[in-house]
N, CA, C and O of each residue as an XYZ file, in Angstrom:
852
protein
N      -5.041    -13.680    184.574
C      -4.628    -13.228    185.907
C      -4.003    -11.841    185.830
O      -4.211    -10.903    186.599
N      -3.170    -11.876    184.729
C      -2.730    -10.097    184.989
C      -3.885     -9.012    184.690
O      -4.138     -8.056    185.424
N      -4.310     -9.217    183.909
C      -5.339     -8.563    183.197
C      -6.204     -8.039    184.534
O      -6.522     -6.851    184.585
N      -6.470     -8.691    185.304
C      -7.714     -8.838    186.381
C      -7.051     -8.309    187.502
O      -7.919     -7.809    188.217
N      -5.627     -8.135    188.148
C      -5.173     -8.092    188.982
C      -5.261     -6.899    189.053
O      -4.862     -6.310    188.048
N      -5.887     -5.876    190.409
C      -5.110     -4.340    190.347
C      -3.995     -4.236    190.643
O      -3.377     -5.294    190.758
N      -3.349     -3.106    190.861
C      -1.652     -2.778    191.334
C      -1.544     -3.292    192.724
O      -0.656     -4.029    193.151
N      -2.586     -2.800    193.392
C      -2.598     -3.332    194.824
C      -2.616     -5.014    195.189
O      -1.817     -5.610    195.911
N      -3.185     -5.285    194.832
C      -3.470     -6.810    194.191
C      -1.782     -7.800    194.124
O      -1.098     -8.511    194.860
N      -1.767     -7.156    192.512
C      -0.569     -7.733    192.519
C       0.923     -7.105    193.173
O       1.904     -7.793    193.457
N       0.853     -6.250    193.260
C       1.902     -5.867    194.628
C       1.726     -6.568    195.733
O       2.746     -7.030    196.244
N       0.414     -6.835    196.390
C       0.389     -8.144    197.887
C       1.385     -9.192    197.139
O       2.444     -9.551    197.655
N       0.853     -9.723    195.642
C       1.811    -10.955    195.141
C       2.917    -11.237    195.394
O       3.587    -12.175    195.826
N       3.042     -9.835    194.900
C       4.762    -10.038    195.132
C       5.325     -9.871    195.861
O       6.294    -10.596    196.083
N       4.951     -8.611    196.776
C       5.964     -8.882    198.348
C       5.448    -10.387    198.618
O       6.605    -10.786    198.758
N       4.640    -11.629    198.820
C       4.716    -12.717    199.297
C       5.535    -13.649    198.767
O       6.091    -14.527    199.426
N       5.687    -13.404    196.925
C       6.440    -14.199    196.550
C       8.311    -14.369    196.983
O       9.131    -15.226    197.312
N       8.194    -12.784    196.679
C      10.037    -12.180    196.953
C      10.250    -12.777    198.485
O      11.429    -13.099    198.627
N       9.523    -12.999    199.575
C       9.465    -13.393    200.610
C       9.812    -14.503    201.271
O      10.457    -14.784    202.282
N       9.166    -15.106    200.366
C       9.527    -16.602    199.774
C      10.373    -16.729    199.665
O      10.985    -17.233    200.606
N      11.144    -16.355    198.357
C      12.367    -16.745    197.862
C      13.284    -16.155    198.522
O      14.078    -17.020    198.889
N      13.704    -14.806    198.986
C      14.406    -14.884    199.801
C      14.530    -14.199    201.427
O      15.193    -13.270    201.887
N      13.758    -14.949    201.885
C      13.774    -14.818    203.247
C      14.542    -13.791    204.295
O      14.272    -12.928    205.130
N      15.594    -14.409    203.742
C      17.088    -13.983    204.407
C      17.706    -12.474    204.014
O      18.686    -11.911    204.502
N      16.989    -12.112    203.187
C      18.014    -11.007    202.490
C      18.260     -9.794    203.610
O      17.706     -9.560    204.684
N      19.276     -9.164    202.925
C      19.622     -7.912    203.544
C      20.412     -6.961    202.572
O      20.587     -7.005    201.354
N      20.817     -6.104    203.524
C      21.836     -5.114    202.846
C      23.313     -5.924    202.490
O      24.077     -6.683    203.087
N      23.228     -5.294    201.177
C      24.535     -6.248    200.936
C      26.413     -5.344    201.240
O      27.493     -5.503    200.670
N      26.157     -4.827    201.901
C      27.093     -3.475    202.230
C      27.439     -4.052    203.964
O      26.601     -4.347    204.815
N      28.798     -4.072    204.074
C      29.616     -4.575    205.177
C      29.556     -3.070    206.217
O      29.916     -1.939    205.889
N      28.919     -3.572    207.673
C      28.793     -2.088    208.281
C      28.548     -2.624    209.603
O      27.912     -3.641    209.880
N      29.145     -1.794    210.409
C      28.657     -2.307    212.107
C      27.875     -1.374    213.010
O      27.411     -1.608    214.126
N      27.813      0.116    212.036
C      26.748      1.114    213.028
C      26.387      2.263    211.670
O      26.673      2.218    210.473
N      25.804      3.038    212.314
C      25.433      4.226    210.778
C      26.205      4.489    210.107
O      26.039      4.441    208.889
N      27.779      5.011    210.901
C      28.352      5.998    210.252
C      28.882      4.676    209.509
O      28.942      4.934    208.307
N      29.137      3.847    209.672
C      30.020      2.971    208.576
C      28.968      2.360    207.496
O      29.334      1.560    206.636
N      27.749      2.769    207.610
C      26.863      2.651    206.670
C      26.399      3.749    205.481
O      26.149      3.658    204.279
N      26.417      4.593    206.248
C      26.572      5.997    205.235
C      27.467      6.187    204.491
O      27.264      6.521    203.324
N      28.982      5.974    205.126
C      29.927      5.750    204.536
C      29.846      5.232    203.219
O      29.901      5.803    202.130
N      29.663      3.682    203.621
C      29.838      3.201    202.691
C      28.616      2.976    201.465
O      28.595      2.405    200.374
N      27.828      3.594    202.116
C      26.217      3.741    200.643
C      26.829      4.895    199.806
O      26.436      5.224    198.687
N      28.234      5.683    200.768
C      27.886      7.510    199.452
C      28.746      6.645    198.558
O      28.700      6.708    197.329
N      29.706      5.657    199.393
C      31.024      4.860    197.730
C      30.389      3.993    197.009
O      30.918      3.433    196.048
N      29.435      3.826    197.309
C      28.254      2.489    196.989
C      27.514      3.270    195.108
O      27.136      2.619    194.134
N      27.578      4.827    195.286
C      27.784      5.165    193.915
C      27.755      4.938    192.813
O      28.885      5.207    192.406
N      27.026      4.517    191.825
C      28.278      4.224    190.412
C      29.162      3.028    190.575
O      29.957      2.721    189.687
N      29.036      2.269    191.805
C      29.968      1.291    191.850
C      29.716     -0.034    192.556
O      28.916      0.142    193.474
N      30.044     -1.071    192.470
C      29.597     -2.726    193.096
C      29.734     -2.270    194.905
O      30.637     -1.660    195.478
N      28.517     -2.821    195.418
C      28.950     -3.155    196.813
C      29.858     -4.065    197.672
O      30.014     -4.109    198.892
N      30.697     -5.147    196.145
C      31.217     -5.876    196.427
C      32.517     -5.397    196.466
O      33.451     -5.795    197.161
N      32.477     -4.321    195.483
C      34.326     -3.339    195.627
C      34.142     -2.357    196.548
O      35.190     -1.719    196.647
N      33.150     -1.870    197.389
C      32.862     -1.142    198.161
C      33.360     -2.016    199.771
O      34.043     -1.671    200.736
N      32.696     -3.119    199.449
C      33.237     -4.149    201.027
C      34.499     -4.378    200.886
O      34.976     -4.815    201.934
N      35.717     -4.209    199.528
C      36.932     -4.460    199.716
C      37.666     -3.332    200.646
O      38.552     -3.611    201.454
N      37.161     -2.014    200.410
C      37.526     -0.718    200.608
C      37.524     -0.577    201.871
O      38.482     -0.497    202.641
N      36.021     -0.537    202.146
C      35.632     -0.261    203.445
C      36.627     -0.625    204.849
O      36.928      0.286    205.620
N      37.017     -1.818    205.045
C      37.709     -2.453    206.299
C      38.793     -1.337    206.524
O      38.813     -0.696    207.575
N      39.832     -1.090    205.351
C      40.906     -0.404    205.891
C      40.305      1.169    206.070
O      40.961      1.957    206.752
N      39.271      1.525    205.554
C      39.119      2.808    205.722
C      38.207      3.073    207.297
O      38.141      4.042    208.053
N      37.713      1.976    207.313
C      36.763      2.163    208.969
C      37.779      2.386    210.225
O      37.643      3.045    211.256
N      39.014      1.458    209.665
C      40.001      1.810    210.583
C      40.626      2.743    210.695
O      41.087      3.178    211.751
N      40.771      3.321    209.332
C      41.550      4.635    209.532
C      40.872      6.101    210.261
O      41.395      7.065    210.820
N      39.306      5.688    209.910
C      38.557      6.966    210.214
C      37.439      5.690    211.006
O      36.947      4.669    210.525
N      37.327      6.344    212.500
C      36.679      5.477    213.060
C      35.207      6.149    213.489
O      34.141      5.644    213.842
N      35.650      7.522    213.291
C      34.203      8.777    213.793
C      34.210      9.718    213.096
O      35.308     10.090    212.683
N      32.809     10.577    212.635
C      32.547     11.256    211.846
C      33.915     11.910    212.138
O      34.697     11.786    211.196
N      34.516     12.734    213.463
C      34.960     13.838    213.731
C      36.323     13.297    212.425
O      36.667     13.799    211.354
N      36.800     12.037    213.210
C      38.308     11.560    211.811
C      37.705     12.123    210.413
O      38.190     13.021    209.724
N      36.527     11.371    210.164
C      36.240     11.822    208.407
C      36.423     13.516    208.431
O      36.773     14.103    207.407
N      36.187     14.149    209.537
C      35.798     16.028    209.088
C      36.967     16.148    208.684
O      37.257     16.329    207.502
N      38.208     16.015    210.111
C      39.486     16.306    209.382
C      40.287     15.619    208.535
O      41.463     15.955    208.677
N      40.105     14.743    207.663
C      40.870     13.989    207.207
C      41.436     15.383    205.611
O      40.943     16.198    204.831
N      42.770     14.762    206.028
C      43.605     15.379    204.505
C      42.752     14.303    203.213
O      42.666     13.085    203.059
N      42.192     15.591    202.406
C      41.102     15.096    201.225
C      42.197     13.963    200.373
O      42.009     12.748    200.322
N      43.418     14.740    199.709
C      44.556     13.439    199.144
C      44.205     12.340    199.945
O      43.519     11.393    199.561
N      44.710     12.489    201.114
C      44.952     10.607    201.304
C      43.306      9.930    201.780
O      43.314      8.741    202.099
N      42.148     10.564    201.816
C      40.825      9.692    201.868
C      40.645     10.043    199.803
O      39.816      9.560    199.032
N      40.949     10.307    199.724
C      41.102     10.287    198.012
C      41.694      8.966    197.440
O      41.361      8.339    196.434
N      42.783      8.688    198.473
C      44.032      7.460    197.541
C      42.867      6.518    198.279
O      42.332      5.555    197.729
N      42.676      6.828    199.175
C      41.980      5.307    199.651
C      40.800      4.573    198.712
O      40.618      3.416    198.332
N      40.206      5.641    198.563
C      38.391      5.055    197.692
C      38.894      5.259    196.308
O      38.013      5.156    195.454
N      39.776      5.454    195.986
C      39.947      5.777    193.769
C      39.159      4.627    193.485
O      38.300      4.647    192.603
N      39.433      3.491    194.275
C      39.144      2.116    193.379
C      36.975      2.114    193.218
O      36.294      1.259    192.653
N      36.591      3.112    193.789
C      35.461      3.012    193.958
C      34.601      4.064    193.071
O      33.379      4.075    193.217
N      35.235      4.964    192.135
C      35.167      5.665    191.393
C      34.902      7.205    191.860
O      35.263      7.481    193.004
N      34.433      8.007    191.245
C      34.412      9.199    191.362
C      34.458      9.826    192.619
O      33.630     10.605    193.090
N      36.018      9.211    193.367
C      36.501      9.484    194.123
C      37.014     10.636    194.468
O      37.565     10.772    195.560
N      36.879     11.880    193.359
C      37.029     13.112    194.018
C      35.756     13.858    195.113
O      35.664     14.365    196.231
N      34.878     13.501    193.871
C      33.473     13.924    194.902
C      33.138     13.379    195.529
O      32.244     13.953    196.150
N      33.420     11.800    196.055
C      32.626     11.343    196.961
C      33.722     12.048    198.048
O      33.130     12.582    198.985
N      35.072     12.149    198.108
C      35.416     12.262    199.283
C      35.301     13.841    199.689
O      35.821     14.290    200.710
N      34.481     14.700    198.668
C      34.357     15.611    199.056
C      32.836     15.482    200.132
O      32.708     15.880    201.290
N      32.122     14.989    199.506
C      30.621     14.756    200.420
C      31.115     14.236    201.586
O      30.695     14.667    202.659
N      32.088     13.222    201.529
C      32.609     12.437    203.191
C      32.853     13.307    203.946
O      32.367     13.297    205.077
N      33.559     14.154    203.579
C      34.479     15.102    204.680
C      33.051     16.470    204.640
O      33.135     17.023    205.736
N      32.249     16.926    204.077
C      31.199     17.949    204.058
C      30.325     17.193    204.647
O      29.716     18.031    205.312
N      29.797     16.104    204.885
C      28.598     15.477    205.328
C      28.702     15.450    206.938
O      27.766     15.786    207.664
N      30.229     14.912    207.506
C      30.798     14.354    208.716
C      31.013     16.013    209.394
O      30.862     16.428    210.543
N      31.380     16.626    208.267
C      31.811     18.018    209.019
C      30.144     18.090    209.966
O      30.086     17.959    211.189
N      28.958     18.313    209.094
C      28.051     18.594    209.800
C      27.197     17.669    210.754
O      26.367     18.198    211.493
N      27.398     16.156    210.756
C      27.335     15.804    211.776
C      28.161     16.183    212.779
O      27.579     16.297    213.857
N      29.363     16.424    212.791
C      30.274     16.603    214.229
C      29.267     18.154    214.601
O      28.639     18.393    215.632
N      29.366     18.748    213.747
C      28.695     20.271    213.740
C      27.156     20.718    214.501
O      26.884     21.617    215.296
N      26.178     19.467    213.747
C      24.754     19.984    214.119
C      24.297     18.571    215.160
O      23.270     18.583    215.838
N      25.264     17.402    215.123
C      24.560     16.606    215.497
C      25.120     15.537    216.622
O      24.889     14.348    216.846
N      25.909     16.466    217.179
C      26.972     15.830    218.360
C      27.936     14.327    217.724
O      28.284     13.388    218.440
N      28.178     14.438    216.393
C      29.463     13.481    215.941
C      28.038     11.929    215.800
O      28.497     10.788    215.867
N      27.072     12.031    215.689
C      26.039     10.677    215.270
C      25.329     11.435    214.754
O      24.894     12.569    214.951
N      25.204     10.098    213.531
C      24.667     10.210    212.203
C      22.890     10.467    212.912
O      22.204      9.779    213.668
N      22.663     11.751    212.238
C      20.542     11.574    212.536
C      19.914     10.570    212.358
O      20.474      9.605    211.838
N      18.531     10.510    212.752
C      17.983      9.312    212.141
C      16.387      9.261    212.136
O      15.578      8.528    212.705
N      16.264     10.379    211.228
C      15.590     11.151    210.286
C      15.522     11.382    208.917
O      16.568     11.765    208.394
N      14.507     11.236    208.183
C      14.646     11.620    206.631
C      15.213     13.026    206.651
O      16.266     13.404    206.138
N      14.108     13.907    207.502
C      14.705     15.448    207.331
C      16.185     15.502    207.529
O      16.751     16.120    206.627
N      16.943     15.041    208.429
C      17.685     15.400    208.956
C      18.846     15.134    208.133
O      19.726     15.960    207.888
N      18.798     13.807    207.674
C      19.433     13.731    206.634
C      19.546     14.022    205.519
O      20.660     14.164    205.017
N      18.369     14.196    204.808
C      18.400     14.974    203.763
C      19.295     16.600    203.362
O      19.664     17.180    202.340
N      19.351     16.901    205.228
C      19.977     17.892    204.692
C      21.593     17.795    205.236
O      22.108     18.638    205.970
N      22.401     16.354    204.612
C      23.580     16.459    204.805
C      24.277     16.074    203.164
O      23.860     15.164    202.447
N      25.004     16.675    202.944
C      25.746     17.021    202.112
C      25.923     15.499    201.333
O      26.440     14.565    201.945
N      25.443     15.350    199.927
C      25.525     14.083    199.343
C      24.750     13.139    199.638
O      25.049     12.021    199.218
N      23.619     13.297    200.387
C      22.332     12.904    200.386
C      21.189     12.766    200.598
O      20.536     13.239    201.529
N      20.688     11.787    199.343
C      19.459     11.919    198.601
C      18.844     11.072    199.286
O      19.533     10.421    200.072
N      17.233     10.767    199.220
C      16.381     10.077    199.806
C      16.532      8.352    199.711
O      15.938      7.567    200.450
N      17.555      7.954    198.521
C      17.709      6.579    198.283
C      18.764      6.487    199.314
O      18.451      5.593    200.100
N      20.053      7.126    199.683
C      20.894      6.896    200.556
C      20.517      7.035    202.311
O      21.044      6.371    203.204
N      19.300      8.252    202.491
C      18.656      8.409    203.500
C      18.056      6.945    204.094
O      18.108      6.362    205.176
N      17.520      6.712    202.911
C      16.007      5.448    203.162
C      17.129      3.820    203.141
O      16.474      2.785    203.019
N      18.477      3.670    203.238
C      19.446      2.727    202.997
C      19.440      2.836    204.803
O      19.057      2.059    205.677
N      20.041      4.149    204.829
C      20.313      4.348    206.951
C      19.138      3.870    207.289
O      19.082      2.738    207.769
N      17.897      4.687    207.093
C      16.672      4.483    208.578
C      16.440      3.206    208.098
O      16.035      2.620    209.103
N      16.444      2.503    207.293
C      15.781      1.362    207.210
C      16.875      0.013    207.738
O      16.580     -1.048    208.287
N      17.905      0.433    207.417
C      19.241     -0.736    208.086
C      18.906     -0.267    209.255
O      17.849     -0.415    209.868
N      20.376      0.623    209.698
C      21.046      1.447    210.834
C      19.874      1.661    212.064
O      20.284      1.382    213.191
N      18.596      2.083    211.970
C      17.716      2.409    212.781
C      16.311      1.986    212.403
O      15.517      2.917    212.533
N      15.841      1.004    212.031
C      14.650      0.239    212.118
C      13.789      1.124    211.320
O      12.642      0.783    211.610
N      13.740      2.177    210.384
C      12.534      2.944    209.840
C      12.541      2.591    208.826
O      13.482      2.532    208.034
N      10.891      2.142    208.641
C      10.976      1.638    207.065
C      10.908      2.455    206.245
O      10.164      3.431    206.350
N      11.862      2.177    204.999
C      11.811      2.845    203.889
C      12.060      2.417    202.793
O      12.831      1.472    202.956
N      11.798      2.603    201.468
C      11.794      2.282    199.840
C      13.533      2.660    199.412
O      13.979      3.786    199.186
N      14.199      1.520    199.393
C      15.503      2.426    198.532
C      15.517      2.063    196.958
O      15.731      0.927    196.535
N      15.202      3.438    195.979
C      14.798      3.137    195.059
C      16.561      2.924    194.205
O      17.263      3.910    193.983
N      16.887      1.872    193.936
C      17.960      1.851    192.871
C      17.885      1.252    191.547
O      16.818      0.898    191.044
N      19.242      1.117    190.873
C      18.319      0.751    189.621
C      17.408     -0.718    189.464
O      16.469     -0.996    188.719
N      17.859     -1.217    190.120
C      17.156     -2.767    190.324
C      15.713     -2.418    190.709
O      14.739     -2.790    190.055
N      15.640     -1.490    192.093
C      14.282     -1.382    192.076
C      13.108     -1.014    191.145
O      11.979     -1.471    190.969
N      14.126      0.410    190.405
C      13.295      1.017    189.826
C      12.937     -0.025    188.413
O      11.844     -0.508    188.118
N      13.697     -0.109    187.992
C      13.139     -1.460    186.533
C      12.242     -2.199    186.890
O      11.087     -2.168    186.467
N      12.909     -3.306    188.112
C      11.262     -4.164    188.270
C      10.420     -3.411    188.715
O       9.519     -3.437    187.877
N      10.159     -2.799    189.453
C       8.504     -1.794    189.096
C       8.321     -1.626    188.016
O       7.633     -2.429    187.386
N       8.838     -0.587    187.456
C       8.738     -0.579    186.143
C       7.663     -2.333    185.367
O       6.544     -2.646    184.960
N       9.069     -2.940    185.612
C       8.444     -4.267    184.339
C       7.010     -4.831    184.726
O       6.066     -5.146    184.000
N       7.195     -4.863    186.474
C       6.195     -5.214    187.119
C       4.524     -4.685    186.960
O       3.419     -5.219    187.062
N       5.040     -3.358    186.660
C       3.838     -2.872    186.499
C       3.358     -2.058    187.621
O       2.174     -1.775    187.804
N       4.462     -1.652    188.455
C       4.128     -1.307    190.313
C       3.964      0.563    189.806
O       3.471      1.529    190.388
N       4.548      0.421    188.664
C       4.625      2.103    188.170
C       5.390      2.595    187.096
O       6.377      1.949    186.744
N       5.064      3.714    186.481
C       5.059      3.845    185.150
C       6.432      5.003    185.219
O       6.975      5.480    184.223
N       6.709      5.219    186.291
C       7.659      6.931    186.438
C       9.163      6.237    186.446
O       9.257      5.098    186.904
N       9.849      6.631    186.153
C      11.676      7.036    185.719
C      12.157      7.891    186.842
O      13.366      7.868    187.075
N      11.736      8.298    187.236
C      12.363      9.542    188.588
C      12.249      8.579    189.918
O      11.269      8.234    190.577
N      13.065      8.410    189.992
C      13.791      7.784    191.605
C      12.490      7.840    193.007
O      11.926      7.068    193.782
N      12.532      9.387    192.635
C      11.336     10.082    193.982
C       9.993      9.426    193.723
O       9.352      8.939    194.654
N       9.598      9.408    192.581
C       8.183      9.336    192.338
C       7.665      7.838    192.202
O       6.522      7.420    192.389
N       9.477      6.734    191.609
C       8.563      5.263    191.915
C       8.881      5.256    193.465
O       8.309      4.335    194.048
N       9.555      5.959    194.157
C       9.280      5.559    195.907
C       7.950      6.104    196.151
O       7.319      5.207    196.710
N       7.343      6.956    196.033
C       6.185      7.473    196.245
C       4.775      6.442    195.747
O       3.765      6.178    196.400
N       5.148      6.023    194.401
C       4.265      4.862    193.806
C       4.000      3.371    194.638
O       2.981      2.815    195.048
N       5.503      3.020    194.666
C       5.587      1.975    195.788
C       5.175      2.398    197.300
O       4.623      1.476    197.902
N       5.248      2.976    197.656
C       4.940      3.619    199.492
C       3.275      3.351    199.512
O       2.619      2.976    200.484
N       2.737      3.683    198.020
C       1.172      3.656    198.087
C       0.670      2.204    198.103
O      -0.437      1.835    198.493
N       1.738      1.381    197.580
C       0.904     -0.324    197.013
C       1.478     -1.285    198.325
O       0.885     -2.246    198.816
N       2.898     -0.692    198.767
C       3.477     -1.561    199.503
C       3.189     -1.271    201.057
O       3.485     -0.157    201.488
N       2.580     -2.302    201.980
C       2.661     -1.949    202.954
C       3.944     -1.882    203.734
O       5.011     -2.469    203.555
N       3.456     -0.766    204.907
C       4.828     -0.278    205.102
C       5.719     -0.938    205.792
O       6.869     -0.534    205.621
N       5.550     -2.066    206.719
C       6.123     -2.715    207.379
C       6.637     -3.264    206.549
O       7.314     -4.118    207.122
N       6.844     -3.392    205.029
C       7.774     -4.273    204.624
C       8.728     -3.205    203.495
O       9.564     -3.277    202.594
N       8.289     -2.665    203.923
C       9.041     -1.286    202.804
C      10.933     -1.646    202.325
O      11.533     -1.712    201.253
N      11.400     -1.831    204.056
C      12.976     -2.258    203.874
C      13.017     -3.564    203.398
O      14.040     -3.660    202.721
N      12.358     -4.708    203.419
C      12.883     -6.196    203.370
C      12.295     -6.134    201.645
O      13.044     -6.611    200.792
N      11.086     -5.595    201.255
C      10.975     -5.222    199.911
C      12.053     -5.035    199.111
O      12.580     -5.732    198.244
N      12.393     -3.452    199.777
C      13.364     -3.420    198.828
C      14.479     -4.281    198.516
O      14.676     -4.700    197.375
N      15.392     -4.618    199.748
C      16.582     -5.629    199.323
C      16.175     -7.297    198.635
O      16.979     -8.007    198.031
N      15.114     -7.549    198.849
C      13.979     -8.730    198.221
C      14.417     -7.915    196.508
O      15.300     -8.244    195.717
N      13.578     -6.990    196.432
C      13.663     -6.431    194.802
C      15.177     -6.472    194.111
O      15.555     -6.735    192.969
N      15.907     -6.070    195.402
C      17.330     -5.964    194.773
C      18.086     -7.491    194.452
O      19.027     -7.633    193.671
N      17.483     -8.512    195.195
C      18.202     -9.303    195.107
C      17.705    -10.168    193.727
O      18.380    -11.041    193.181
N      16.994     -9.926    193.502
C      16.071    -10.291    192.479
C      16.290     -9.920    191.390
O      16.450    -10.777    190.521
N      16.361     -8.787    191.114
C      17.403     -7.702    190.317
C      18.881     -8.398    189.352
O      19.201     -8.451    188.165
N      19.524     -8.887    190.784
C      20.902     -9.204    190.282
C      20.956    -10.812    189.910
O      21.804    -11.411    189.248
N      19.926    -11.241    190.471
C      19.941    -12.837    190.409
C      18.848    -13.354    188.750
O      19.062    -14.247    187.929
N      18.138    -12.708    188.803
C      17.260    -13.072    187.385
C      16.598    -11.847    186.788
O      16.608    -12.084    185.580
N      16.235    -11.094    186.907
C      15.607     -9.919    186.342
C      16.415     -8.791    186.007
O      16.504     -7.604    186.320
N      17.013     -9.676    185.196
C      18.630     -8.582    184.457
C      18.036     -7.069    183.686
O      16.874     -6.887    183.323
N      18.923     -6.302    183.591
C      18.876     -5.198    182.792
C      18.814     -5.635    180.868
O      18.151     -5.123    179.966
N      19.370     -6.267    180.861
C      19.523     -6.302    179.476
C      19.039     -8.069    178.993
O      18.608     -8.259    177.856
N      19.165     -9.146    179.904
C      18.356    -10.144    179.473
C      17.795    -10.873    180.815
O      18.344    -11.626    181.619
N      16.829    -10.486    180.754
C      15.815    -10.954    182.011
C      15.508    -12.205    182.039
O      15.035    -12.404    180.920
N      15.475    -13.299    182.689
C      15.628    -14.963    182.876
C      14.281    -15.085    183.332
O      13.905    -15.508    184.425
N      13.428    -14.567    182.144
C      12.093    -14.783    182.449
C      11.570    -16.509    182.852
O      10.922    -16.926    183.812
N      12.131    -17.187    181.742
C      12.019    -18.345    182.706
C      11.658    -19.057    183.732
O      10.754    -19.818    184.079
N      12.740    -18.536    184.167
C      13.348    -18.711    185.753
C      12.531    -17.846    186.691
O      12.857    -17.922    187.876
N      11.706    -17.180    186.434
C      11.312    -16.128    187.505
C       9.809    -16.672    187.782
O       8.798    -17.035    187.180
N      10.279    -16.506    188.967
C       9.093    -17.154    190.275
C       7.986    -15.792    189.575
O       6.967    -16.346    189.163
N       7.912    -14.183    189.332
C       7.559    -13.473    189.591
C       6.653    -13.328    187.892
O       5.849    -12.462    187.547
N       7.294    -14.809    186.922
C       6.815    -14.558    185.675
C       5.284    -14.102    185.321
O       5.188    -13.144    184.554
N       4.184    -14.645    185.766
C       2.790    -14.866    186.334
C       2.657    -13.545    186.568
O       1.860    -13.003    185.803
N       3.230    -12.757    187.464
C       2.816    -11.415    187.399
C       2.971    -10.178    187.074
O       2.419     -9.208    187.594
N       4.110    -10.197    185.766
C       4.566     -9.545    185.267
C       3.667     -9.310    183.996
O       3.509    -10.342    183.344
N       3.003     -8.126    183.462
C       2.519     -8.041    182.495
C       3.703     -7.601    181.525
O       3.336     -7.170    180.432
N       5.123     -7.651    181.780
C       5.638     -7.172    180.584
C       6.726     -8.452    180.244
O       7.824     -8.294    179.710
N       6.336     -9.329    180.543
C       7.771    -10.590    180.722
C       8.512    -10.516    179.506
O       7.816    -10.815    178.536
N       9.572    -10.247    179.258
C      10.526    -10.319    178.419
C      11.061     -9.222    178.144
O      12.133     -9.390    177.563
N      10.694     -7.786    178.362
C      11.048     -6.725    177.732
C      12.176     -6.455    178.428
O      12.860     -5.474    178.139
């Protein structure tokens, strides 16, 4: 069966299987509109979404609109996120990103790849997190979960972030581009480890030409 399967092929597989198993999934990041989604994808970083949802509550309150994030004194949105790591720069992107929404985009987050792309601290994985939650556009968010199982999967052979979204965009149809990805992610954290993969256990074993690596 692997042998015989093309990419296209077994990519249908697997978006049906991941589908399967989990139905339900979503973004695992606590948020009630963009800006508290952007927010919390730039602390989302280098760091658990689960110490990111501790953070988040008191900081949504403190800064409720881009315009709060523009002016906020950098120290105290600094003391707030330390626990989320490289809390100097992210709160520099917070306060540079929000500046130019209040600036180019009447104080709401775009909801556009272009548009976002060109705000300060982000990249097409944090872009493709918004349109695909926040505003219904499907998109690939490539993280490391994604990018490995492709990888193992066989969905694509590239290391660069840009190029397995580009690989996947070609196999995956697009209507499932967002539920894909958080499907991949959840999958990711639940059996298809970084360092010991529960091949086993994986519904997805069958179509993996690399099971175990």
């Amino acid at each position: 069966m692997k042998a015989t399967l093309s990419p296209r092929a077994r990519a249908g597989r697997i978006v049906r299987t991941l589908a399967r198993l989990y139905p339900d999934a979503r973004c695992a990041l606590h948020y009630e509109n963009p800006l508290q989604l952007l927010i919390a994808t730039i602390l989302s970083a280098q760091c658990t979404d689960a110490r990111v949802n501790l953070v988040t509550p008191g900081l949504f309150a403190r800064y409720p609109t881009a315009a709060a994030y523009a002016s906020a004194d950098p120290r105290e949105l600094e003391a707030m996120i330390q626990s989320t790591g490289f809390y100097r720069n992210k709160a520099r992107n917070i306060i540079a990103c929000c500046r130019q929404i209040v600036e180019r985009h009447g104080g709401q987050v775009p909801g556009t790849m272009e548009e976002l792309l060109q705000l300060p601290g982000v990249g097409r994985k944090t872009a493709n997190v918004i349109l695909g939650n926040a505003f219904g556009v499907p998109g690939i968010t490539v993280d490391t979960h994604v990018g490995r199982l492709s990888r193992r999967l066989g969905l694509t052979t590239a290391t660069d972030a840009d190029k397995v979204e580009r690989d996947l965009m070609a196999l995956i149809p697009r209507q499932e581009w967002t539920m894909f990805s958080h499907r991949m992610i959840h999958h990711g954290r639940r059996i298809c480890h970084a360092r010991k993969p529960q091949c086993d256990q994986c519904a997805l074993a069958g179509l993996c030409p690399r099971v175990g690596l």
